[in-house]
C-alpha positions as CSV (number, residue, x, y, z in Angstrom):
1,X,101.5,166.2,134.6
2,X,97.6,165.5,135.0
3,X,96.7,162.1,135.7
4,X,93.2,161.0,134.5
5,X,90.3,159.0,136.1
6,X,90.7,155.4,136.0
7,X,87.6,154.9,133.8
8,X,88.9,157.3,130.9
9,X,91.5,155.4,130.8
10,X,89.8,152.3,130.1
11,X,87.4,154.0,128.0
12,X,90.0,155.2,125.9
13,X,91.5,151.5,125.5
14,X,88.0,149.9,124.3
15,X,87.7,152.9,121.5
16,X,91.0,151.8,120.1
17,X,90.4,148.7,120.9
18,X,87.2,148.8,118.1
19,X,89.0,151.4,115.8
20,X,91.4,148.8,115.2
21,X,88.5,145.9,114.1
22,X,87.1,148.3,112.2
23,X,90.4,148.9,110.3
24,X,90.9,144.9,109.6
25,X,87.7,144.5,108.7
26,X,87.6,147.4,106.3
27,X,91.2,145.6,105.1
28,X,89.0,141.8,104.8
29,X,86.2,143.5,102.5
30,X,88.6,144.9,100.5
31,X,90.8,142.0,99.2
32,X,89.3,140.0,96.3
33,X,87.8,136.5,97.1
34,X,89.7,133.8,95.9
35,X,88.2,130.3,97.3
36,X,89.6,128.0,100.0
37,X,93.5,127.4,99.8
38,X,94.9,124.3,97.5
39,X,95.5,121.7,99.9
40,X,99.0,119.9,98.2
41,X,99.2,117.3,100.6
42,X,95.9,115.3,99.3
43,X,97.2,112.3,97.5
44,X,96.5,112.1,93.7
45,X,94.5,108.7,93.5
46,X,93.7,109.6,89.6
47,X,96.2,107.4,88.3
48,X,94.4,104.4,89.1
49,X,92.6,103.5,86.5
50,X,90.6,106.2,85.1
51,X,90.1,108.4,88.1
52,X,88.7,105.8,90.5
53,X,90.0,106.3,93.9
54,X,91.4,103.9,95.7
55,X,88.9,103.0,97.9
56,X,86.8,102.1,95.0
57,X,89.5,100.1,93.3
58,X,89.7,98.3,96.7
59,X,86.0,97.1,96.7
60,X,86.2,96.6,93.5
61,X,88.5,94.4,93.8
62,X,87.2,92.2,96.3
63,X,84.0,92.6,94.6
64,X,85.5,90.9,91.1
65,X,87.3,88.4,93.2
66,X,83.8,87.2,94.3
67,X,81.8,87.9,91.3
68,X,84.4,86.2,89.0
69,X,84.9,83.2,90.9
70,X,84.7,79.6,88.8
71,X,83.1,76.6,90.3
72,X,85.2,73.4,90.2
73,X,82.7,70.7,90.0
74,X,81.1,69.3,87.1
75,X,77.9,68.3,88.6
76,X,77.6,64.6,88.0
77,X,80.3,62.2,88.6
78,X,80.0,60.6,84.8
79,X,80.0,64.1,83.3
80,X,83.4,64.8,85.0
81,X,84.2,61.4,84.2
82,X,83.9,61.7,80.5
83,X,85.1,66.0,81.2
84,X,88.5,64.3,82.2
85,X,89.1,61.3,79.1
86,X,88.0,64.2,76.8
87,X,90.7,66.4,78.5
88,X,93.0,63.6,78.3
89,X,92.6,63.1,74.5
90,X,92.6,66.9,73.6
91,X,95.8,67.3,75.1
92,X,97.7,64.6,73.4
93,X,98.8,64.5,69.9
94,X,98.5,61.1,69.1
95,X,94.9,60.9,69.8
96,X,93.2,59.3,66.8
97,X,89.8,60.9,66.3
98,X,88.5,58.2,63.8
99,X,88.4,55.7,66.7
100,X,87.9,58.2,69.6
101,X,84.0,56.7,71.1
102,X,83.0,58.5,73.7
103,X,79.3,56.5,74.0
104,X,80.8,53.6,74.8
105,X,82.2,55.0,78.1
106,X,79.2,56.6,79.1
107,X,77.1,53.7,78.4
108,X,80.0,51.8,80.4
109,X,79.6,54.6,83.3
110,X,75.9,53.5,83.3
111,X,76.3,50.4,84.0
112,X,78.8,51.3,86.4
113,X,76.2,53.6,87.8
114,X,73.4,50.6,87.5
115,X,76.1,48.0,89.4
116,X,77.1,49.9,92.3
117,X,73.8,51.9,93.6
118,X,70.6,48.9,92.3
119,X,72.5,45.6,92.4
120,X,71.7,43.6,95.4
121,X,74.5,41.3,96.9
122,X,74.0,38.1,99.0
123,X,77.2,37.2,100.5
124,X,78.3,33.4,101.2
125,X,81.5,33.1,103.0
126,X,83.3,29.7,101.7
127,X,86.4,28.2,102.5
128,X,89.1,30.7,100.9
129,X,87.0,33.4,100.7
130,X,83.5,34.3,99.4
131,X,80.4,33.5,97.2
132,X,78.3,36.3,96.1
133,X,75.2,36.4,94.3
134,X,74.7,39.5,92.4
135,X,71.2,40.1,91.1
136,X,68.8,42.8,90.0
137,X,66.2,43.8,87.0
138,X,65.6,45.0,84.3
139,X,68.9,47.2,82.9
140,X,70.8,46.1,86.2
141,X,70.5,42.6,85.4
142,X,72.9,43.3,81.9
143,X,74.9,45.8,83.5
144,X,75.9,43.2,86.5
145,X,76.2,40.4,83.4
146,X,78.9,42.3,81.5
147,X,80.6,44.9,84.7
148,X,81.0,41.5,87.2
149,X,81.8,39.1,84.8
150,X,84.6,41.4,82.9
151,X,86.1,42.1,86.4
152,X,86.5,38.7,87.5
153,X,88.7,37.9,84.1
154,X,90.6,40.7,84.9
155,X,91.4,39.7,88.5
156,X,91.7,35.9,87.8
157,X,94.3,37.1,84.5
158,X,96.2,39.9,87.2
159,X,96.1,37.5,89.9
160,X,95.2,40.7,92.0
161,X,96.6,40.1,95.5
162,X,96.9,36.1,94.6
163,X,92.8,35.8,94.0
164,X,91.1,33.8,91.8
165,X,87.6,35.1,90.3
166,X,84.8,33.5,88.6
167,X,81.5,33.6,87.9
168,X,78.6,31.3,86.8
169,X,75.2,33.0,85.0
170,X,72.0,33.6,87.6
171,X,68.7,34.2,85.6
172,X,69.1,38.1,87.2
173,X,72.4,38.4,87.3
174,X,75.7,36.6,88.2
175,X,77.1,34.3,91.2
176,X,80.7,35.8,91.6
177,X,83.2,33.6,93.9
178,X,86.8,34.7,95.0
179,X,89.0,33.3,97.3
180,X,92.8,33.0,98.0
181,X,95.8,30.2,99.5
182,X,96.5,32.9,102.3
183,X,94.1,32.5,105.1
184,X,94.6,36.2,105.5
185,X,93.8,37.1,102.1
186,X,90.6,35.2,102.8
187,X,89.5,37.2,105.5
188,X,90.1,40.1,103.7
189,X,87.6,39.0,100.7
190,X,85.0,38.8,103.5
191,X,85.7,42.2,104.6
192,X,85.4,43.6,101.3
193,X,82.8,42.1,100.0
194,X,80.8,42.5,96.5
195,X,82.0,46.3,96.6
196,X,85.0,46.3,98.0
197,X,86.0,43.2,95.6
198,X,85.0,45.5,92.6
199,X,87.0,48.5,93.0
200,X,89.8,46.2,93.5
201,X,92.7,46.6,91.1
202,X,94.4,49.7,89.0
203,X,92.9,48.7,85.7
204,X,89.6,50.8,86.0
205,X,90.6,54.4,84.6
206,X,93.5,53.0,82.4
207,X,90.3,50.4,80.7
208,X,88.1,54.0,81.0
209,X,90.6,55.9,78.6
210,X,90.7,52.9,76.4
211,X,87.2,52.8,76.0
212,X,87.0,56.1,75.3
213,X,90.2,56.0,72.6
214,X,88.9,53.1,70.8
215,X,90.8,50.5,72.2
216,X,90.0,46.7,72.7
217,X,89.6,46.2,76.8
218,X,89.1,42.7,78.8
């Protein structure tokens, strides 16, 4: 038995080492081309609305949710006012529309508007409670002649809280004077005051739809 040289030895390994690349190369060439392998684990997202993925669909979403949102507020507090009674009369049945008179709340809501933010209010406390002289010009001066004088009949018919309301004519506007038997009732008249006096009562949105229905009020 011969025994070769160490080197033809590995010489002989590398030349079948690159007989054999050659052979799976020759093998690679050979075979027809036929694009990258289906991948079958990609989720279909197609069926989401007319192919959108679902990424999109996601920002879309949030997108619409944005875009489409509806402000609440109507602006001015008489237009939601008068937004409301109109709401109110749509929605029931035995609404008359022949007497429905919407101008005469928002001329109302003027003067409500005229009373609260340009009438001026001098405050006299009095035994029982408090004087107040409520004056202004020009359209205040009617608006605090009708709003003042139609509360105090209310409060004086109601006997809101056991007050009693009047009012006497002032060349700008009115004196209003309400007091009360409870000495406590008192101090809370001069802690309200002209304002606080005015709000007073539930009669102001049920008189507000009656207005706006048709409706004799006061």
């Amino acid at each position: 038995m011969k025994v070769f040289p160490r080197k033809m030895w590995v010489a002989a390994g590398s030349i079948a080492a690159i007989g054999a690349t050659l052979a799976l190369a020759a093998a690679i060439g050979a075979a027809p081309y036929e694009g990258p392998p289906a991948i079958s684990s990609m989720p279909d997202h197609t069926s989401h609305g007319g192919g959108m993925s679902s990424m999109t669909l996601h920002h879309g979403h949030n997108s619409t949710n944005s875009a489409g949102a509806v402000p609440t507020l109507p602006g001015q507090d008489a237009f939601g006012a008068i937004q409301e009674i109109v709401g109110i009369l749509e929605t029931d049945p035995k609404t008359d529309w022949s007497k429905v008179d919407l101008e005469r709340l928002r001329q109302h809501l003027v003067d409500m508007n005229e009373v609260t933010l340009n009438a001026d209010a001098r405050q006299t406390a009095i035994e029982g409670g408090v004087s107040i002289d409520v004056t202004g010009s020009g359209r205040t001066i009617a608006a605090i002649q009708r709003m003042v004088a139609d509360h105090a009949a209310e409060v004086e018919q109601s006997h809101l809280r056991g007050w009693g309301a009047r009012t006497e004519p002032l060349s700008n506007g009115v004196r209003l004077t309400v007091t009360a038997t409870d000495p406590k009732e008192a101090q809370h008249l001069q802690a309200l005051g002209f304002i606080g006096i005015m709000v007073g009562g539930p009669h102001h949105q049920p008189h507000h739809l009656a207005m706006a229905r048709g409706d004799a009020v006061h």
